[in-house]
C-alpha positions as CSV (number, residue, x, y, z in Angstrom):
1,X,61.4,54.9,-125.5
2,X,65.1,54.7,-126.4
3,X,65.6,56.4,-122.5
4,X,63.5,53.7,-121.2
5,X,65.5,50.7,-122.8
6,X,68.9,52.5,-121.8
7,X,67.5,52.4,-118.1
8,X,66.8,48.8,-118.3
9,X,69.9,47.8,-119.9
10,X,71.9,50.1,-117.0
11,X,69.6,48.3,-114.8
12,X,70.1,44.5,-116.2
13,X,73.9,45.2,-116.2
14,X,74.4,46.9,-112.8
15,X,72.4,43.4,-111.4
16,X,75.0,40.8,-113.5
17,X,77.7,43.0,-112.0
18,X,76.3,42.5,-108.5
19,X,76.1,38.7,-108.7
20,X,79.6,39.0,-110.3
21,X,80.4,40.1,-106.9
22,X,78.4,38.0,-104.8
23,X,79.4,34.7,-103.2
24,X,77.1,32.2,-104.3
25,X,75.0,29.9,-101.8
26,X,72.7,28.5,-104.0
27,X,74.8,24.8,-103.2
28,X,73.6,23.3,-100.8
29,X,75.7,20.8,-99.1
30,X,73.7,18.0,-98.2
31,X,72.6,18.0,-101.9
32,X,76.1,18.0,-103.0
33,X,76.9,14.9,-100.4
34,X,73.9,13.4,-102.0
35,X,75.8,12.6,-105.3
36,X,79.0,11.8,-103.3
37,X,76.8,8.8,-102.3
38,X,75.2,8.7,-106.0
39,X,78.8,7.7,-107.3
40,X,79.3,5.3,-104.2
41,X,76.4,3.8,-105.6
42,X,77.3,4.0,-109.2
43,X,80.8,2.3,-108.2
44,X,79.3,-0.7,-106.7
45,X,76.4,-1.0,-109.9
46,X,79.8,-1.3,-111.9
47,X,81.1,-3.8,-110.0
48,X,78.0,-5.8,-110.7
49,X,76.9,-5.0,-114.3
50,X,80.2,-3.6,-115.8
51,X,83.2,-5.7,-114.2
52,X,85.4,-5.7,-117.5
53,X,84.6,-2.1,-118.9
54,X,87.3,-2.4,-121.4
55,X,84.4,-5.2,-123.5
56,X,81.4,-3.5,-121.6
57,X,81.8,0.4,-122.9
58,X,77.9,0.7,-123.1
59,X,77.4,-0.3,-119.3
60,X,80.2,1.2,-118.6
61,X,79.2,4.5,-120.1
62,X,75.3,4.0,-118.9
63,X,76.0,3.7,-115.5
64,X,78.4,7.0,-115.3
65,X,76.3,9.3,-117.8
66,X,72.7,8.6,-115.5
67,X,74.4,9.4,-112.3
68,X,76.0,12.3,-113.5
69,X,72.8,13.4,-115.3
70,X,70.6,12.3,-112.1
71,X,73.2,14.7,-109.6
72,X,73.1,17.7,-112.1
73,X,69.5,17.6,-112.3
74,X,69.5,17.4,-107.9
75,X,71.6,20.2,-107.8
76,X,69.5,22.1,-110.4
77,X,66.6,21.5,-109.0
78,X,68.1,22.7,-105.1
79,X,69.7,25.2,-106.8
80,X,66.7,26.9,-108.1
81,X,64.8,27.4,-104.8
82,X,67.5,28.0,-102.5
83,X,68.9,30.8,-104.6
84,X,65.4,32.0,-104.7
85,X,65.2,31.9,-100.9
86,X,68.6,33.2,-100.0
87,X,69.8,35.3,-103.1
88,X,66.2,36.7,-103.5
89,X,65.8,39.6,-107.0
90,X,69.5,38.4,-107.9
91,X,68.5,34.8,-107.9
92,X,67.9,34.7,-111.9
93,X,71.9,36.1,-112.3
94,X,73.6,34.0,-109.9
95,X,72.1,31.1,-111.4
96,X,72.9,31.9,-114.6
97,X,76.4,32.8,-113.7
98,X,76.8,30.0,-111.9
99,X,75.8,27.4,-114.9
100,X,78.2,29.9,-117.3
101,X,81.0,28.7,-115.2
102,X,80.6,25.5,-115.2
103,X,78.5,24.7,-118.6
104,X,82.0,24.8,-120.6
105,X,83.4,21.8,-118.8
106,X,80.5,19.6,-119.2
107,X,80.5,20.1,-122.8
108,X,84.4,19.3,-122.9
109,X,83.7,16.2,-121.1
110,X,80.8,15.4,-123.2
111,X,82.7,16.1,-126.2
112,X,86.3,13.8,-125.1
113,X,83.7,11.0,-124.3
114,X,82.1,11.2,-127.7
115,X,85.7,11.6,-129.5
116,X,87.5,8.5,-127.7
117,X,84.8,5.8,-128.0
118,X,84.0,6.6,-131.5
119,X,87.5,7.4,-133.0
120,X,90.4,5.9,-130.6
121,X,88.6,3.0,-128.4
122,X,92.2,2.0,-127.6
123,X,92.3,4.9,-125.2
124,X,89.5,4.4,-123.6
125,X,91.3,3.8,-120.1
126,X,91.8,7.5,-119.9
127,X,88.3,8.6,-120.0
128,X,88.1,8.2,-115.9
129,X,91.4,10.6,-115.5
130,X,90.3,13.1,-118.2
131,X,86.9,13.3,-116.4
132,X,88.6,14.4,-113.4
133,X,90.7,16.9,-115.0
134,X,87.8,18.4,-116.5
135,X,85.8,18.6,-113.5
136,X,88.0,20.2,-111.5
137,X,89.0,22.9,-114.3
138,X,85.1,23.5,-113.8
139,X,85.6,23.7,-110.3
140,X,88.7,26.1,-110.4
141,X,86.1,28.7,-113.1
142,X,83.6,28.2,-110.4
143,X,86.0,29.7,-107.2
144,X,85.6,32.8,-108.0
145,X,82.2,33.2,-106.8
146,X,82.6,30.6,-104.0
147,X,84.3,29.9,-100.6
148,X,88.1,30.0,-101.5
149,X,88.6,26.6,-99.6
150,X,86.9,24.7,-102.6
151,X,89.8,25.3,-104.3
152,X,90.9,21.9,-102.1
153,X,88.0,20.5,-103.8
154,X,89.5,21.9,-107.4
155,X,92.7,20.4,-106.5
156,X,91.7,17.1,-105.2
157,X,89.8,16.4,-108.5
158,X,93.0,17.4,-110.2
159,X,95.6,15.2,-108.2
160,X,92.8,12.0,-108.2
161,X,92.1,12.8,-112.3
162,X,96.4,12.6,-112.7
163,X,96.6,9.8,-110.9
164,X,94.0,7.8,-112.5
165,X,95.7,8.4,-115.8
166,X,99.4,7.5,-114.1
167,X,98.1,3.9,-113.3
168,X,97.6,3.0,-117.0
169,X,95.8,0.6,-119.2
170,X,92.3,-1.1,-117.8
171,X,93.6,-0.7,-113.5
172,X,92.2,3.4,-114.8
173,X,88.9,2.0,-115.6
174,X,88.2,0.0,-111.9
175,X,84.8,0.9,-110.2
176,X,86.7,2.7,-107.5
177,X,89.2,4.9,-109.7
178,X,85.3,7.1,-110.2
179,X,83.9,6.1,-107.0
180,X,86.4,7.2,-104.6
181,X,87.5,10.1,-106.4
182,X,83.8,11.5,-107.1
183,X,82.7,9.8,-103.3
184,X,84.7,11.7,-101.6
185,X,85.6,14.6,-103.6
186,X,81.7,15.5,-103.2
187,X,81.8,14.7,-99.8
188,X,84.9,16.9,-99.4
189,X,82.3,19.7,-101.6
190,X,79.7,19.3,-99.3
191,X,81.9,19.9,-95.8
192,X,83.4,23.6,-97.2
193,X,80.3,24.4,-98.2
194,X,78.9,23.3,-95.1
195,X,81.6,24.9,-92.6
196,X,81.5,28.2,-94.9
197,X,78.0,28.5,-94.1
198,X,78.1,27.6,-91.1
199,X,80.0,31.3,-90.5
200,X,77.8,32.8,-92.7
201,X,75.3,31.9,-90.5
202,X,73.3,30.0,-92.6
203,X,73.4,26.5,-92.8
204,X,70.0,25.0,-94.2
């Protein structure tokens, strides 16, 4: 019996090594241009519902927490069956991996948002710019088993997350300093992995 259990756990860590090693393709990229246009949207619902987020945290924080839970539940749900279709036995690794990568800087965000509104409201402004920063340090974990070119994608989130804290005060907190950065920066997500498959020879 122990032989048995030593062959499974060989087995079990020769497949996490393999998806290690393995590009992932379980993005798809009109998904992930699907929540470029989710934040598009969410942009202009602020516009409407949460012009002055600075007295309007709640709507504020309403509108950006349900798109990004709405285009992490797309991807999730995309992600499951085409890493199934193209990633086949390995499928249950690389998506496991590829959540490792990324879990930690959803839980930082999560976390910043939680300790700014409750304990220093004042600083509010910077929630937009510190978002940004930690997205893209969740992008940059999540390079290593991707295209290299989304490391433009890591960077842009970076620059646009800097710059949105560089503008100061309530101008951070303006519909468009999330919806272009998010817009586009997906968009921009959704064209490398487009292109990258593309010369894989898979594009669906």
């Amino acid at each position: 019996m122990n032989d048995l259990h030593k062959a499974l756990g060989d087995i079990s860590s020769m497949r996490r090594q393999m998806a290690r090693t393995t590009e992932f393709h379980g993005y798809g990229p009109a998904t992930l241009a699907c929540t470029g246009i989710f934040a598009a949207l969410a942009a202009g619902a602020q516009r409407l519902w949460a012009p002055d987020p600075a007295t309007h945290v709640s709507s504020y924080l309403s509108i950006w927490i349900c798109t990004a839970f709405a285009s992490a539940a797309l991807i999730g749900i995309q992600m499951q069956t085409r890493s199934r279709r193209i990633h086949s036995g390995l499928a249950d690794e690389m998506i496991h991996m590829a959540v490792e990568q990324f879990l930690p800087s959803a839980l930082a965000g999560a976390l910043i948002t939680v300790v700014l509104v409750r304990y220093v409201p004042h600083a509010f402004w910077m929630l937009p710019g510190l978002w940004q920063l930690i997205f893209s340090l969740g992008v940059f974990s999540s390079c290593r088993f991707l295209p290299w070119p989304m490391v433009i994608a890591g960077a842009w989130y970076l620059v646009t997350g800097l710059a949105c804290i560089s503008v100061g005060t309530n101008r951070a907190l303006s519909p468009w300093a999330m919806g272009i950065p998010y817009g586009l920066g997906q968009l921009l997500v959704a064209t490398i992995l487009f292109a990258t498959a593309k010369e894989a020879g898979d594009e669906s």
